[in-house]
C-alpha positions as CSV (number, residue, x, y, z in Angstrom):
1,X,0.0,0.0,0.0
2,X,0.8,3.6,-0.2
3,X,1.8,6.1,2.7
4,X,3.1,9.5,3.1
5,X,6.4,8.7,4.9
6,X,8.2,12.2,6.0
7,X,11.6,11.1,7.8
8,X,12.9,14.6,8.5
9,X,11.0,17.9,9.3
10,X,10.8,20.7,7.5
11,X,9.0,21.6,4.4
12,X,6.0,20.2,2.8
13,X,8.5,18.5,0.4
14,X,9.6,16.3,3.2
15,X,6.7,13.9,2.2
16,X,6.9,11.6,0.2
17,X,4.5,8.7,-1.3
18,X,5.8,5.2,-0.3
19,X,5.3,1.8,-0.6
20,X,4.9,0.0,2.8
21,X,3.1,-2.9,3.9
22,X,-0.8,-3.3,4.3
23,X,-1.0,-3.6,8.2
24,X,-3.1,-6.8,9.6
25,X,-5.4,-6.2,12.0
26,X,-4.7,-7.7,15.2
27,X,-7.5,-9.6,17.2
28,X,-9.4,-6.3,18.7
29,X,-8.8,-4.1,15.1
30,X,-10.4,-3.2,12.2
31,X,-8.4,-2.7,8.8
32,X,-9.9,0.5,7.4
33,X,-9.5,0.8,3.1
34,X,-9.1,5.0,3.6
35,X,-11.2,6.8,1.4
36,X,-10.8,10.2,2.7
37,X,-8.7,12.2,5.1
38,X,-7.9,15.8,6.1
39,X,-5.0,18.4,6.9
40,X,-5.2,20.3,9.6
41,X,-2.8,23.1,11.1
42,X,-1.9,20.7,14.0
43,X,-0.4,18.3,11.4
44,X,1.8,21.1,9.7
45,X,3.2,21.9,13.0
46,X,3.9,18.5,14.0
47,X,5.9,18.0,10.1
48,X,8.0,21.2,10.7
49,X,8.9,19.6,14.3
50,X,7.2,22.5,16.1
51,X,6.9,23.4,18.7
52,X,9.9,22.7,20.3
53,X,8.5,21.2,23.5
54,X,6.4,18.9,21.1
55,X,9.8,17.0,20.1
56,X,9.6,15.0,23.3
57,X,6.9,13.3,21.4
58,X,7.3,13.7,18.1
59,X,11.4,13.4,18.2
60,X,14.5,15.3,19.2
61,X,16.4,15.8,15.7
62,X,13.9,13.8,13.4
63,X,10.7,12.0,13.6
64,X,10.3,9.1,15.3
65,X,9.5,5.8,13.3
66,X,6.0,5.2,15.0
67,X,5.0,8.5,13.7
68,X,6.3,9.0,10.1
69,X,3.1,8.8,8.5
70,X,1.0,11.8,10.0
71,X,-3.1,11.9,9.5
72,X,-5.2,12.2,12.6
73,X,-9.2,12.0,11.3
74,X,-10.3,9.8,8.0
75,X,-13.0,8.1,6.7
76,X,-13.3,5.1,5.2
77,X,-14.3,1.5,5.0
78,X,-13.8,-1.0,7.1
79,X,-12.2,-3.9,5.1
80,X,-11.2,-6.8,8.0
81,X,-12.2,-7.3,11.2
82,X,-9.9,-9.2,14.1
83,X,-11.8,-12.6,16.1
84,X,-12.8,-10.2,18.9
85,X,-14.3,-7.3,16.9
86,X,-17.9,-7.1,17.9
87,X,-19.2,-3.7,17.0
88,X,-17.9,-3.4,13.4
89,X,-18.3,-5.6,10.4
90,X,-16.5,-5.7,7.1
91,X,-18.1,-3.3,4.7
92,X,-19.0,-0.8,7.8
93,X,-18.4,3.2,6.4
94,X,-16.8,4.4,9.0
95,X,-15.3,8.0,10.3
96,X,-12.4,8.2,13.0
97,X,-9.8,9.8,14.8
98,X,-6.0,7.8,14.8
99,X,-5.4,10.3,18.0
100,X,-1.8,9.8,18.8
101,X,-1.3,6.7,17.1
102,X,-1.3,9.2,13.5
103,X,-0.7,7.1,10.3
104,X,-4.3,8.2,8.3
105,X,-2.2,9.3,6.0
106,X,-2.0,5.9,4.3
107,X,-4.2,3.8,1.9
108,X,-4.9,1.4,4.7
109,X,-4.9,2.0,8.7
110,X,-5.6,-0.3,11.5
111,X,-7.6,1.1,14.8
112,X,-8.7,-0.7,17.6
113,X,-12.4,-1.0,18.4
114,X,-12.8,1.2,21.1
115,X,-10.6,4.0,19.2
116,X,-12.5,7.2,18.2
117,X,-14.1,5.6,15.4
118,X,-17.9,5.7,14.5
119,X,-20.3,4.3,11.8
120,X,-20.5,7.9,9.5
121,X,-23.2,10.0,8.8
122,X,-25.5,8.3,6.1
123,X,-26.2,11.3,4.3
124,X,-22.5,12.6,4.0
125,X,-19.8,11.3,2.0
126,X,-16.5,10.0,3.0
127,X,-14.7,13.1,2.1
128,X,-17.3,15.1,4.3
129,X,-17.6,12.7,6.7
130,X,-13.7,13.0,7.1
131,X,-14.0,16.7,7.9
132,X,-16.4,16.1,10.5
133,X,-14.0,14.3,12.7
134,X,-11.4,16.8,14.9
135,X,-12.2,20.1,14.4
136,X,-16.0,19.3,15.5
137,X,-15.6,17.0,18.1
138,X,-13.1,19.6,19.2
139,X,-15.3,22.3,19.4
140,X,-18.0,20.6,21.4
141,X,-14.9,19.3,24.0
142,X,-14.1,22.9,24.4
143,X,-17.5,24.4,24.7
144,X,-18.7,21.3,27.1
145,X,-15.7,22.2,29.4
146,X,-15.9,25.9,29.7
147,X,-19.4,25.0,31.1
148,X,-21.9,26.8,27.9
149,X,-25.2,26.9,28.6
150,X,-28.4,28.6,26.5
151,X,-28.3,32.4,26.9
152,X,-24.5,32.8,27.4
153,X,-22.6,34.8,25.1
154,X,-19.9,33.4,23.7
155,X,-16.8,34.9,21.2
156,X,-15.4,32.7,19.0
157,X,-11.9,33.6,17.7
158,X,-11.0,31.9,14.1
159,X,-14.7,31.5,13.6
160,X,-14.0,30.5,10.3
161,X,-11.3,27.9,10.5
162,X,-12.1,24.5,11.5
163,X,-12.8,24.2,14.8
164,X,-14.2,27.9,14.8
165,X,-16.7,26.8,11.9
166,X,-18.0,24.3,14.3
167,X,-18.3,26.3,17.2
168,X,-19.8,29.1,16.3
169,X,-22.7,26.4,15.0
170,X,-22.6,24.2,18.0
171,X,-23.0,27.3,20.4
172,X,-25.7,28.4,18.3
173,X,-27.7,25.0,18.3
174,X,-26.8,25.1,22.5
175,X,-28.7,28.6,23.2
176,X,-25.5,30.8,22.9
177,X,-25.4,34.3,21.7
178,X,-22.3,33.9,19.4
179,X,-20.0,37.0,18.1
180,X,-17.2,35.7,15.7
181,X,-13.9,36.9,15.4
182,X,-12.6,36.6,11.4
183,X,-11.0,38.8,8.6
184,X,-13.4,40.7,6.6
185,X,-13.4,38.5,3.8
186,X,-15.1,35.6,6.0
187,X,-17.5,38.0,7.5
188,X,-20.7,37.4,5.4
189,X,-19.4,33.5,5.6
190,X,-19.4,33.3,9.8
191,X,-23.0,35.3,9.5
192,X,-24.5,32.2,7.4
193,X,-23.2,29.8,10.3
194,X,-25.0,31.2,13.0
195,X,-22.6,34.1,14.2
196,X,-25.5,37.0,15.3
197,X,-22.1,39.4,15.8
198,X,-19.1,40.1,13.3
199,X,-15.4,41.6,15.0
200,X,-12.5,42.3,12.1
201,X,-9.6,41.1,13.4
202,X,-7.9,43.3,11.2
203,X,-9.5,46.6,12.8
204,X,-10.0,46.5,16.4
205,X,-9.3,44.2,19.4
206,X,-12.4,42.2,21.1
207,X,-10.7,42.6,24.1
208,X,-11.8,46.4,24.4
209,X,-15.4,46.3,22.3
210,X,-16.3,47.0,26.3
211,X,-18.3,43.8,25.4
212,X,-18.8,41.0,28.6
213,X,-18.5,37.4,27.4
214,X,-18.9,34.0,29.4
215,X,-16.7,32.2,27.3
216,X,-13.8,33.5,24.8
217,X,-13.3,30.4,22.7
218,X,-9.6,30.8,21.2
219,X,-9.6,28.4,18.3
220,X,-6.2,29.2,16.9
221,X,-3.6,30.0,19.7
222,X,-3.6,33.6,19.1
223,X,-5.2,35.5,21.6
224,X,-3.7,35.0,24.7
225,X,-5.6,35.2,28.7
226,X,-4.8,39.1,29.1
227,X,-6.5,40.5,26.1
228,X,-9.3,38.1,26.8
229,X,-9.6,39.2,30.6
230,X,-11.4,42.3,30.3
231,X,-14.0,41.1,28.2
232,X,-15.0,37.8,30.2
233,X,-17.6,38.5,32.8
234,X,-16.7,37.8,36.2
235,X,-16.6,33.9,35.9
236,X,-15.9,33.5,32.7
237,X,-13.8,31.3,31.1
238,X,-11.3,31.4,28.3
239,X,-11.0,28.6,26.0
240,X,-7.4,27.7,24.5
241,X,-6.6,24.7,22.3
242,X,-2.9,25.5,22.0
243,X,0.1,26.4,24.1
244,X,2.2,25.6,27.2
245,X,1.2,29.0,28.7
246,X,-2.6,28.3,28.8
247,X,-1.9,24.6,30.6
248,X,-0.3,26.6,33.4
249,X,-2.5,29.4,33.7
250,X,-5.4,26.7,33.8
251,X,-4.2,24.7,37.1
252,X,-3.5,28.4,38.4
253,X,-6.8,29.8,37.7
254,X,-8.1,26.8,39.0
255,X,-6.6,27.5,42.5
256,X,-8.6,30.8,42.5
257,X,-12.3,32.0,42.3
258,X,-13.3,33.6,39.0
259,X,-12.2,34.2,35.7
260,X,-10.4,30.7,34.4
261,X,-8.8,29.7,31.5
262,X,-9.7,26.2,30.1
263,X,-7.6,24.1,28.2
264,X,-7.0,20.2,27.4
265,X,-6.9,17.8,24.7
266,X,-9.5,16.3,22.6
267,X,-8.3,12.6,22.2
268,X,-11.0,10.4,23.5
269,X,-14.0,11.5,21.0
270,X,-16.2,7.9,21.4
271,X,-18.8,9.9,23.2
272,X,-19.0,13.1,20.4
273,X,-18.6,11.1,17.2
274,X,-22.3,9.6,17.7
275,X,-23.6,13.1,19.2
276,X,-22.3,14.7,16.5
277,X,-23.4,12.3,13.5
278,X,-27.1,12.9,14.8
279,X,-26.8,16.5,14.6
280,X,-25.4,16.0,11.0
281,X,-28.4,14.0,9.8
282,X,-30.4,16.0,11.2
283,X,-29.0,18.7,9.0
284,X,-28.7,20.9,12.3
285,X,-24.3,21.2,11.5
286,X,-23.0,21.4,8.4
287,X,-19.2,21.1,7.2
288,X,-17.5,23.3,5.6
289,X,-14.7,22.1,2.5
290,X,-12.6,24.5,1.0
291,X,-10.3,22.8,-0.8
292,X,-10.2,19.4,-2.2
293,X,-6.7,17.5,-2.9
294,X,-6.1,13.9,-4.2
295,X,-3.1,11.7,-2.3
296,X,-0.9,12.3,-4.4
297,X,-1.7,16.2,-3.9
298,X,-0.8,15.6,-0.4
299,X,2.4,18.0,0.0
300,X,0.3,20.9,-2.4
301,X,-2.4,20.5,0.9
302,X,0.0,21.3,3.6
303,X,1.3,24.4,1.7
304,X,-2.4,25.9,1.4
305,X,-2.8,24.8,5.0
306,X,0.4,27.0,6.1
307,X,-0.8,30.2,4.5
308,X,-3.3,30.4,7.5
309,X,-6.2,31.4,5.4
310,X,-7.7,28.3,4.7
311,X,-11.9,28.2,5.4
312,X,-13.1,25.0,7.2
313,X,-11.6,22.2,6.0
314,X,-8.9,21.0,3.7
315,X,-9.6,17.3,2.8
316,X,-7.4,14.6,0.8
317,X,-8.5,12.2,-1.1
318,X,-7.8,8.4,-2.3
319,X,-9.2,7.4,-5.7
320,X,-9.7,3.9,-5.8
């Protein structure tokens, strides 16, 4: 089969389409034929070897063997099943999230079970289906923990990325008041998800609108805790999914009564793939493609992915 293989970081050039063997599944696996996977931000980071702090996982000078085919959500078809599989059969359409195993980038991948993996939704496709995996699940971890409930107002910033696409619809479908932050070209585009306010990012800072949130959803890593702090109401929280800083303010805040800043990981996503695949056939979340790229395409996708600008999802594709 074939895999993107990068053995050093740096550019997108650094993959490279391989031949390696088709994986067997071991007795609690599945073998999924990928149809469909995306690339995300988190991905580009992890091929340039950033950031630092990250090489304790990833690798010191290059990339450890485990992980030298990246790809962390996929769709697909499940092709073999091990003797103790019991809730997936062999021609299940499937949607998942490898977590820190990685390796969607690949023709074939192997996932336990009881990994994130879910039958899709029936009435997306599997490149869709592929781009409702991480950035929504995500989105609802983040939202969940910073404690939303109907009437609270909420700021989402990079409303119209990935994650920010599906949280400024999830707050909406919870009862949320939602402003989005995004450049002016993605104004109108936040406004047809749900966003009832509109800040340019480009002109003026959210943090002194003299607007009170509950939460301040940060889906990129760029705001930071002190421009957030005056616009929080008096317990509100702040929402990171990236950087050291945030994990440390988070056990501090903790400690203390007040405003807090909430950060984490979204790895174990068993519980939101089925939520979330009822919301999609119920039409009540829809995902957002920008671009489409085939495998082969695959370095082309992490170069679009870099220049920051990209709107939803980027999604790769496997003819077969």
């Amino acid at each position: 089969m074939r895999a993107a293989v990068y053995s050093r970081f740096g550019p997108p050039e650094v993959l490279t389409l391989r031949q390696v063997p088709k994986p067997e599944p071991r007795d609690d696996e599945v073998l999924i034929r990928v149809r469909a996977m995306t690339v995300t931000s988190a991905e580009c980071a992890m091929r340039r070897g950033e950031p630092l702090w990250g090489r304790v996982v990833l690798g010191f000078r290059r990339p450890r063997r485990r992980m030298r085919t990246l790809g962390t959500e996929l769709a697909g078809e499940i092709e073999r099943v091990g003797a103790k599989v019991t809730r997936f059969r062999p021609g299940d359409e499937v949607f998942a999230f490898t977590g820190f195993r990685l390796g969607g980038n690949a023709e074939y991948v192997c996932l336990p079970q009881r990994a994130s993996l879910a039958p899709k939704p029936v009435n997306l496709g599997f490149e869709e289906a592929a781009a409702a995996v991480d950035g929504a699940s995500t989105a609802l971890y983040f939202l969940r923990r910073s404690g939303l409930r109907r009437g609270h107002k909420v700021l989402v910033y990079g409303a119209s990325g990935s994650i920010g696409t599906y949280a400024v619809q999830l707050a909406k479908h919870f009862g949320a008041h939602v402003t989005a932050v995004c450049g002016p070209a993605n104004a109108a585009f936040v406004t047809g998800l749900g966003a009832d306010a509109v800040v340019d990012y480009t002109k003026e800072d959210y943090g002194g609108r003299g607007e009170l949130y509950d939460i301040v959803f940060d889906t990129l890593g760029k705001s930071s805790f002190s421009q957030a702090r005056p616009a929080l109401t008096r317990d509100g929280r702040y929402a990171s999914t990236t950087g050291l800083r945030s994990t440390f303010l988070s056990l501090a805040t903790a400690m203390s009564r007040g405003r807090k800043v909430v950060t984490g990981m979204s790895i174990d996503k068993n519980d939101s793939l089925p939520f979330l695949k009822n919301l999609i056939e119920a039409e009540e979340l829809r995902v957002v493609i920008d671009r489409r790229y085939t495998f082969d395409q695959l370095a082309e996708a992490h170069r679009y992915v870099e220049t920051g600008h990209k709107r939803g999802n980027v999604v790769v594709t496997i003819p077969w």
